[in-house]
C-alpha positions in Angstrom: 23.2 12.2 11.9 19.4 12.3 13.3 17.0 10.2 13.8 13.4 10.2 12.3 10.4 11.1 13.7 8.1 10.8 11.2 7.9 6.9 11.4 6.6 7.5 14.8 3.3 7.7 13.4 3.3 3.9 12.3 2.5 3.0 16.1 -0.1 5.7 16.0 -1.9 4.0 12.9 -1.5 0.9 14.6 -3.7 1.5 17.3 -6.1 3.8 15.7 -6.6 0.1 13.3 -6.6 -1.2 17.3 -9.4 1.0 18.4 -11.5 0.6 15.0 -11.2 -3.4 14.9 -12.3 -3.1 18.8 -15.4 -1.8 17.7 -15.9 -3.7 15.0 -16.3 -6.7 17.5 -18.0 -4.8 19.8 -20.7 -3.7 17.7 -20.8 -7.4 15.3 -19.9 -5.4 12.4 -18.3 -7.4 9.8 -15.8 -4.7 8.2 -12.5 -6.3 8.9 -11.0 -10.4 7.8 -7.9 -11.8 9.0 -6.4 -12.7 5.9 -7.5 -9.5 4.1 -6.2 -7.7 6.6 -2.7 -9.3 7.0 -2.7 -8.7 3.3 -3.1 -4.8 3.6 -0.5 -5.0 6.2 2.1 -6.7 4.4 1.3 -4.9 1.3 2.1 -1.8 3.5 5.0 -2.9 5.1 6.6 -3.3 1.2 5.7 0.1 0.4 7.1 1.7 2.9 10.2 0.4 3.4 10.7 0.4 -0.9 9.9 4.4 0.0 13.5 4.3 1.3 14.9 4.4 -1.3 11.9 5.8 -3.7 12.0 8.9 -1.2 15.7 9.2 -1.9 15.5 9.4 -5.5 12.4 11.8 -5.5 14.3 13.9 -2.7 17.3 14.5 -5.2 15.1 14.9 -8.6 12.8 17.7 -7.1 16.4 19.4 -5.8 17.7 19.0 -9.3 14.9 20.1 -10.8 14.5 23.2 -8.7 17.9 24.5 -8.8 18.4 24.0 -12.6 15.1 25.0 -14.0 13.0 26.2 -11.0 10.4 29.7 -11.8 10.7 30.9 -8.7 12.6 31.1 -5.5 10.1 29.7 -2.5 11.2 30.3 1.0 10.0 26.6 3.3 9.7 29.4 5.8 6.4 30.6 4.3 3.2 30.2 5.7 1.6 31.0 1.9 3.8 28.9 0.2 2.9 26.0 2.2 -0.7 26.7 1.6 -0.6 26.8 -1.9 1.8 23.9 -2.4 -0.7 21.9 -0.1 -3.0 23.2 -2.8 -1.3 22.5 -5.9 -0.4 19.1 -4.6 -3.8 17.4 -3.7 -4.8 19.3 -7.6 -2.1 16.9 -9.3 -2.7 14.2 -7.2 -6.4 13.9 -8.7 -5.3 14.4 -11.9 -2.9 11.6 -11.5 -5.5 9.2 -9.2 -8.3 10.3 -12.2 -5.8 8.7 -14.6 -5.0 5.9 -12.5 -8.2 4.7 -13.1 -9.0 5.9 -16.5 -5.6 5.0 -18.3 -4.9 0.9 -18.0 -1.0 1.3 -17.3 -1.2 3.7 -14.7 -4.4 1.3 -13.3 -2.3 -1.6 -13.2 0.1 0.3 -10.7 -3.1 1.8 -8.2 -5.6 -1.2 -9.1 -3.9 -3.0 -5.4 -5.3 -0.5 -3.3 -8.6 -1.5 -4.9 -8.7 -5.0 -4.4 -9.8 -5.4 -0.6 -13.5 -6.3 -0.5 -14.1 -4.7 3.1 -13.1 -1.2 4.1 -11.5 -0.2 7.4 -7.9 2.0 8.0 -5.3 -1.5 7.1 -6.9 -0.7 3.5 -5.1 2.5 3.8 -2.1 0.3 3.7 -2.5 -1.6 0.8 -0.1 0.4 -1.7 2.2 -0.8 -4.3 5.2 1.5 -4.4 4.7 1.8 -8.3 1.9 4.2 -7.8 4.4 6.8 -5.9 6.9 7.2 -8.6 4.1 7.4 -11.9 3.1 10.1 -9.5 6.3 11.5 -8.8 6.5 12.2 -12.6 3.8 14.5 -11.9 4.7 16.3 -8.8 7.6 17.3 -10.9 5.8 21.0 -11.6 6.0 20.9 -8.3 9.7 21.5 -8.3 10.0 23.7 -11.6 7.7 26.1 -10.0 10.1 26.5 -7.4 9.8 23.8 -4.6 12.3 22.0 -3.1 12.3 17.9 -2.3 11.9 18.8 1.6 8.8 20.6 1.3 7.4 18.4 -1.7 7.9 14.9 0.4 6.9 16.5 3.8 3.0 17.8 1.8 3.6 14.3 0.4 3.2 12.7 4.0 0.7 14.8 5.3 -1.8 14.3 2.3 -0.8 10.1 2.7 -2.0 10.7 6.8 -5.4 12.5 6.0 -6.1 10.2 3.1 -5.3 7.2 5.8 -8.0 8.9 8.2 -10.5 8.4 5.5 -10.5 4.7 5.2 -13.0 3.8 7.8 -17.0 3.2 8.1 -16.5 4.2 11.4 -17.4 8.3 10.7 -20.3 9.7 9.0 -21.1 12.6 7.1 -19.1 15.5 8.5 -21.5 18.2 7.7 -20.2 21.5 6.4 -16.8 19.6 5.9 -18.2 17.6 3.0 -18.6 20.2 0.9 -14.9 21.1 0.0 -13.0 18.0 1.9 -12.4 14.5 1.3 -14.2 13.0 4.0 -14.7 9.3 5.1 -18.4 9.2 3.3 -16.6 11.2 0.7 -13.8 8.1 0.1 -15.8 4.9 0.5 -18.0 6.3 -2.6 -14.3 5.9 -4.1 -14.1 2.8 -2.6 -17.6 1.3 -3.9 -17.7 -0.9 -7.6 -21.4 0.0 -7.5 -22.1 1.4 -11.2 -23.4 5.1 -9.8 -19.6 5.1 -7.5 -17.1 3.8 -10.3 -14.4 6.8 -10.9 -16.0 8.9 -8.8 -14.4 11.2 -5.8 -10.6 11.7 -6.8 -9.5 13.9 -4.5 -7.2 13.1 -1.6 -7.5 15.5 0.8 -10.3 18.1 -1.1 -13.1 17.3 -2.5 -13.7 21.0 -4.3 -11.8 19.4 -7.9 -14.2 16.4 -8.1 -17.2 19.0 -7.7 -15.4 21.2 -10.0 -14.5 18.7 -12.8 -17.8 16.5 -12.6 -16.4 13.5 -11.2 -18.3 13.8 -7.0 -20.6 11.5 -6.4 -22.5 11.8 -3.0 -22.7 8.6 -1.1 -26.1 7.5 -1.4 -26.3 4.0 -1.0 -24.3 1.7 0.7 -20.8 0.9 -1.1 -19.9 -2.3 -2.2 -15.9 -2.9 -2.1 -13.6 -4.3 -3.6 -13.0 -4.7 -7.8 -15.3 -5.7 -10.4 -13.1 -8.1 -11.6 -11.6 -9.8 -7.9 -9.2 -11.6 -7.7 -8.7 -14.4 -5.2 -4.7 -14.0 -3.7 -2.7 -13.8 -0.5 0.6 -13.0 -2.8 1.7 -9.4 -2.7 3.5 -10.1 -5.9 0.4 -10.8 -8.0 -1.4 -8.1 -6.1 0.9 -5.4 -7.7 1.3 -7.0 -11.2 -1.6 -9.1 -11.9 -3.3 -6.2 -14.8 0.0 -6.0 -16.1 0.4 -9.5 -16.6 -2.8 -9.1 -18.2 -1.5 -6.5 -20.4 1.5 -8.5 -21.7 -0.6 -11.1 -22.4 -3.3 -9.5 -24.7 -0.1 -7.6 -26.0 0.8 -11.2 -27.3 -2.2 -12.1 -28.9 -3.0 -8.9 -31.1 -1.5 -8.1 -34.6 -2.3 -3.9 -35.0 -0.6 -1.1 -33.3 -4.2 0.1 -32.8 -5.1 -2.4 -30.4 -1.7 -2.2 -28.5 -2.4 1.4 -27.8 -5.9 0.6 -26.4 -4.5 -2.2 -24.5 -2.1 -0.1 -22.8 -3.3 3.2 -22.9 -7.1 3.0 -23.2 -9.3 2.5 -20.6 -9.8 -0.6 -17.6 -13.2 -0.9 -18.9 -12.8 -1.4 -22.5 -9.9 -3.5 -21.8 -11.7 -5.8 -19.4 -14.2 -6.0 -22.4 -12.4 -6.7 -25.5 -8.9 -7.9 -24.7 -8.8 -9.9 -21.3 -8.9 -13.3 -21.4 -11.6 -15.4 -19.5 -10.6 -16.4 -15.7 -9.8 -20.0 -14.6 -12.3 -20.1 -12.4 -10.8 -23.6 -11.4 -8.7 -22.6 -8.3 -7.4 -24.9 -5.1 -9.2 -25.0 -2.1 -9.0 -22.4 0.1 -7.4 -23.2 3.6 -8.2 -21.1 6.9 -4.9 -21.5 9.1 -5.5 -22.7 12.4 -5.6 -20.9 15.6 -1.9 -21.6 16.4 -1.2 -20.5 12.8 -3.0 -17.4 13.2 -1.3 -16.4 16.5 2.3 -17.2 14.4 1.4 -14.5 11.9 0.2 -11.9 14.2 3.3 -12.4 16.4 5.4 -12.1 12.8 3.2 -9.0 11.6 4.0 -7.7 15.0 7.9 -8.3 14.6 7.7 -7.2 11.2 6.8 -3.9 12.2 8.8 -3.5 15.0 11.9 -3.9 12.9 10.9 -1.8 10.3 9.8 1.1 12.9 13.7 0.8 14.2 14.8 0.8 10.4 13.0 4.2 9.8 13.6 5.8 12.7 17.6 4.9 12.8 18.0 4.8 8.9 21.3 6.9 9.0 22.7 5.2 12.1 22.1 1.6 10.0 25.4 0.8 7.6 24.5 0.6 3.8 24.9 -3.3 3.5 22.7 -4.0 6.2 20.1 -1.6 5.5 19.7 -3.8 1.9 19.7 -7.1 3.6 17.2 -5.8 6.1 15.1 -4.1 3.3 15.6 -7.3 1.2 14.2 -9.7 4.3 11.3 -8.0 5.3 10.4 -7.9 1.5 10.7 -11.5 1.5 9.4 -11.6 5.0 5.8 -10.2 4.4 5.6 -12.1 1.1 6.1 -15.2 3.4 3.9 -14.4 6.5 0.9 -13.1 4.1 1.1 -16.5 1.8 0.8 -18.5 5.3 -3.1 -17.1 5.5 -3.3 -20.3 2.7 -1.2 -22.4 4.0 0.9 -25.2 2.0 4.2 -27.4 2.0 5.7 -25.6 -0.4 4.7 -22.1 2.0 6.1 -23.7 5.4 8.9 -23.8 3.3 9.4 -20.9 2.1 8.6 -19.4 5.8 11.6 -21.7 6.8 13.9 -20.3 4.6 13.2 -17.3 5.1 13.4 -17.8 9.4 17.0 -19.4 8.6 18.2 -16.5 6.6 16.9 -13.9 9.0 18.8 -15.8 11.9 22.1 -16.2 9.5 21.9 -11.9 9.1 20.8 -10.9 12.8 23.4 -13.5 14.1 26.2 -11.6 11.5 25.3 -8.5 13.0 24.6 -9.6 16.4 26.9 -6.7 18.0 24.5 -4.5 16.5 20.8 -5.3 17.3 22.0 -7.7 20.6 22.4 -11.1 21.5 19.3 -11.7 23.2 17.7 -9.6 20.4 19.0 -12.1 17.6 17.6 -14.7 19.8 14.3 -13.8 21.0 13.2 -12.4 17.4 14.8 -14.9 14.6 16.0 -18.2 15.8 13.2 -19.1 18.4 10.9 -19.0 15.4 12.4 -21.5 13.6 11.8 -23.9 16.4 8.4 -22.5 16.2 7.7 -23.3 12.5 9.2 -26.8 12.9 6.3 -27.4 15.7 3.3 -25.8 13.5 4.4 -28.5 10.0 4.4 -31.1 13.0 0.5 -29.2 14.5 -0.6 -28.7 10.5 0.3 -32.0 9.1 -3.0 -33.2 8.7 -4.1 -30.3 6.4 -1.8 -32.3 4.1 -2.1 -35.7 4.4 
């Protein structure tokens, strides 16, 4: 067994996000909120554990698929191959991103990444994992032509780094760079709901298919973020599934197989037009956690991370049950932490809970992570949350 290395690179983001937020006080830019932000991060922290297992499944399909019905025989030692599967990758990618915003099922999967109205690096976390296997369907080819899971997963992650590098205001036009790569400028056109930047710039790490298939659009004026339609949540679980609720619902209320085709399978825009219901524009108030509340999520992000950082890198040392329960709590974990940016009875609560039942699994496995460990990370927290319903109480009174 080995550990991974790739997951080192989740400390690298981190303070790449550090550095960017540091200028964005330094220079009274406005590009980053806290509970956006913790909302991109927990989002992220879903994803990427989920991947665990998503990664898994993909890693044994492509195999299958390449050693049953696979064209050709392609050496991962190849310089060539590598550069044309890098190639081919990023081509099905913006054929699958185009129809991620052009076909209303596969929209509802990518429509979270969309959904942050500012635009710095954390956005680059806000993923469902729904998007990766409607995509995996795709990269399929990828492995009847010949490809094996290895090499198809490891072009994967290296596409997923660049296209996090893009997520920033921070870089402007590259020059000669702009003219066959996705750039920075290049992605917050992608980025903008301004009429002349909706589905425009596809690509994910070139630019040369948008230019070649008529959907690039230059950025010319400054991008507005975020969705046409917003949506006002700090749950993850409506972030990934609130066009698909949608969906259901309309499918309820029409009679013709016509209009259940267009609903699905037609496009956002005509659905948003003729099948979507009217908002409740009646919502509750919207409480901004205190400072002491704030500095309790940050520490939790923090913890969150660290954990899964340990789970990634020492995956195959980690037994099977306790890989699920640790998957399952930091599921349940950033649903929590991120739902505390609002906070409520009911969401103290929850947070609560889910303290207790992270002390009750550490404390199982306490020969494992450490004594001190188990201590110091999940039951001083409870006493914690106990103090903040007694420092809160008069948001609810």
């Amino acid at each position: 067994m080995n550990i991974h290395l790739l997951p080192l690179f989740i400390p690298v983001m981190f303070l790449v996000v550090g550095i960017e937020w540091l200028h964005d006080k330094a220079h009274g830019h406005q590009h980053f909120k806290f509970e956006s932000s913790i909302m991109n991060i927990c989002c992220g922290l879903i994803e990427r554990i989920m991947d665990v297992y998503l990664f898994i499944g993909l890693f044994l399909w492509f195999n299958y698929l390449q050693t049953h019905l696979g064209i050709f025989d392609i050496s991962p030692t190849s310089p060539v191959a590598w550069l044309v599967l890098m190639i081919a990758l990023d081509f099905l990618i913006y054929w699958y991103h185009r129809g991620g915003h052009t076909i209303n099922l596969l929209w509802g999967a990518h429509v979270t990444h969309h959904q942050c109205e500012e635009f710095n690096l954390t956005v680059a976390f806000r993923n469902s994992v729904f998007p990766y296997m409607f995509r995996g369907i795709v990269l399929s080819l990828l492995a009847v032509a010949g490809y094996g899971g290895e090499m198809i997963i490891l072009a994967l992650t290296i596409n997923g780094i660049w296209q996090f590098g893009i997520h920033t205001t921070k870089i402007n036009k590259l020059g000669i760079l702009e003219k066959f790569m996705a750039t920075p400028s290049f992605h917050r056109v992608h980025h903008g709901s301004n009429d002349i930047y909706l589905d425009k710039n596809f690509g994910g790490m070139f630019s040369v298919w948008d230019r070649l298939f008529g959907t690039f659009q230059a950025e010319t004026e400054a991008p507005v973020y975020g969705l046409k339609n917003p949506i006002k949540t700090n749950n993850p679980l409506y972030a990934y599934t609130h066009v698909w609720q949608d969906m259901w619902k309309a499918s309820l209320r029409v009679r013709r197989l016509k209009d259940l085709i267009k609903i699905w399978f037609g496009t956002p825009t005509e659905f948003y037009n003729q099948y979507k219901l009217p908002e409740n524009t009646s919502t509750a108030p919207k409480i901004r956690p205190s400072n002491s509340l704030i500095y309790y999520i940050i520490w939790q992000i923090v913890t969150l991370n660290v954990l899964l950082f340990f789970t990634l890198v020492f995956e195959e040392f980690i037994p099977p049950v306790f890989r699920i329960q640790t998957t399952v709590l930091l599921v349940l974990s950033s649903i929590s932490v991120c739902m505390l940016t609002n906070p409520s009875k009911s969401i103290f609560r929850l947070e609560l809970f889910r303290l207790i039942l992270m002390a009750l699994v550490a404390l199982f496995y306490y020969a494992t992570i450490g004594i001190a460990c188990t201590l110091i990370l999940y039951t001083l927290p409870i006493a914690v949350i106990w103090l903040l319903l007694i420092w809160e109480k008069v948001i609810f009174e």
